[in-house]
N, C-alpha and C positions, 0 to 999 in steps of 0.2 A: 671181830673188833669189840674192843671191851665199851662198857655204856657211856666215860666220861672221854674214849677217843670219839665215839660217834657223835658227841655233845660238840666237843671242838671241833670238828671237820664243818657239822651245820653250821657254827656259827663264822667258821672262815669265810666259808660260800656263801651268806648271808652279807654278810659285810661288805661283799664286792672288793676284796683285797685284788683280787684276777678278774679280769676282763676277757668276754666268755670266748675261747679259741685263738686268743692272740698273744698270748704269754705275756699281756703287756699287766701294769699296777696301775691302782687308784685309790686315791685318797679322799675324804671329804672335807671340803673347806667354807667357810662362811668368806663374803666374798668382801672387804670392805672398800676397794676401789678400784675402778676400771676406768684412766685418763688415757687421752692421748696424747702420743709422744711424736717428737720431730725429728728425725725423716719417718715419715708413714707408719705408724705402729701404736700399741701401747704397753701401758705398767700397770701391771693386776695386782694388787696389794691383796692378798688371802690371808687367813687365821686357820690353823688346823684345827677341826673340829670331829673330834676327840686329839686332844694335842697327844704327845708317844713320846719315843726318846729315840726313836731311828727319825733319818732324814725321807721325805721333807716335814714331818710331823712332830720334830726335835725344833726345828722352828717356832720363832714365836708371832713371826709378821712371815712368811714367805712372797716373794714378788720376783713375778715373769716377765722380763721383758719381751714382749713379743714383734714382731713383723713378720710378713707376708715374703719370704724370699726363698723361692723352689726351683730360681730359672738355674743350677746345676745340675739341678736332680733330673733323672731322667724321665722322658715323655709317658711312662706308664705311671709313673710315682705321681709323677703331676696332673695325671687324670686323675688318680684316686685325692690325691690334696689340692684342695682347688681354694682359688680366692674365694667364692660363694661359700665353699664350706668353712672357710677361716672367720669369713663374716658372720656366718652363720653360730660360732663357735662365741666368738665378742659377742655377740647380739645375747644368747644363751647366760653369761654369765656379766651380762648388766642388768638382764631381768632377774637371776638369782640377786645381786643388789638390791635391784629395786624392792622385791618382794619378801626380803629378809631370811631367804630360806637356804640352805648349806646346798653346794653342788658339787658333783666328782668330778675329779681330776687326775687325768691319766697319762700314761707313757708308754708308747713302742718304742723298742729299741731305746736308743740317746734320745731320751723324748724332750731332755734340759742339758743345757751345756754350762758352764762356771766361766762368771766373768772377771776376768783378771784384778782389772779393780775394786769389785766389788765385793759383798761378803757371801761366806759360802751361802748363805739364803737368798742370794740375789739370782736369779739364772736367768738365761737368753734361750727364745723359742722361736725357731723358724715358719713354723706353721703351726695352726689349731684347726680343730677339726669338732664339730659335734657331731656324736654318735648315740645310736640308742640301740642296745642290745640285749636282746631277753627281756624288754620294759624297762632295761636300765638305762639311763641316759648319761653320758660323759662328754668331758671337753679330755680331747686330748691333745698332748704337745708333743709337737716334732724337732730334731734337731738334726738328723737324717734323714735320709730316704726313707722311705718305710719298705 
């Protein structure tokens, strides 16, 4: 491998584009609001930080809506995505809020879904999940079983 492919590879893996063993993506976002929403949920208002030109970092405001809704998914999925962990995931990225500092944001599978009405920046998230992996730590979003 020649010096400026091995330059590039460090810095993918650096970046945390992949999420370590799970084929899933993440990105970094500053986080500018974390309300909640009626029936049971909320709306993550993010900023891509480093903004790009691929989705969601093509974005110039990105926003999840999120809830807690796993009762199709099946009893093994539902151990691994649990309410405590979804709370735990909101909790995560109200203190990135609070404390002004960028957090990763991640996807398994259909980790976002596209809401009809809304604009392609807007997506719907079944579940969140925070995770820390290799020292890295993420919120990740579900929109399947995982």
């Amino acid at each position: 491998m020649n010096r400026p492919s091995v330059i590039g590879l460090i810095a993918l893996l650096c970046s945390g584009a992949a999420l370590a063993d799970d084929g899933g993506l993440s990105w970094t976002f500053e986080v500018l609001e974390v309300a909640e929403s009626v029936p049971e949920g909320h709306i993550i208002q993010l900023r891509p930080s480093p903004p790009g030109r691929n989705f969601p970092r093509s974005c110039e405001t990105f926003v999840i809506y999120s809830v807690f809704d796993v009762g199709s998914w099946s009893s093994s999925a539902r151990n691994q995505v649990t309410r405590a962990s979804h709370d735990r995931a909101v909790k995560a990225l109200e203190q990135a809020y609070a404390s002004k500092r960028l957090i990763r944001i991640g996807t398994l599978g259909s980790g976002f879904a596209a809401i009809a009405e809304k604009p392609r920046c807007e997506v719907a998230s079944l579940a969140l999940q925070h995770v820390v992996r290799n020292g890295n730590a993420a919120v990740l979003s579900f929109y399947d079983e995982p």
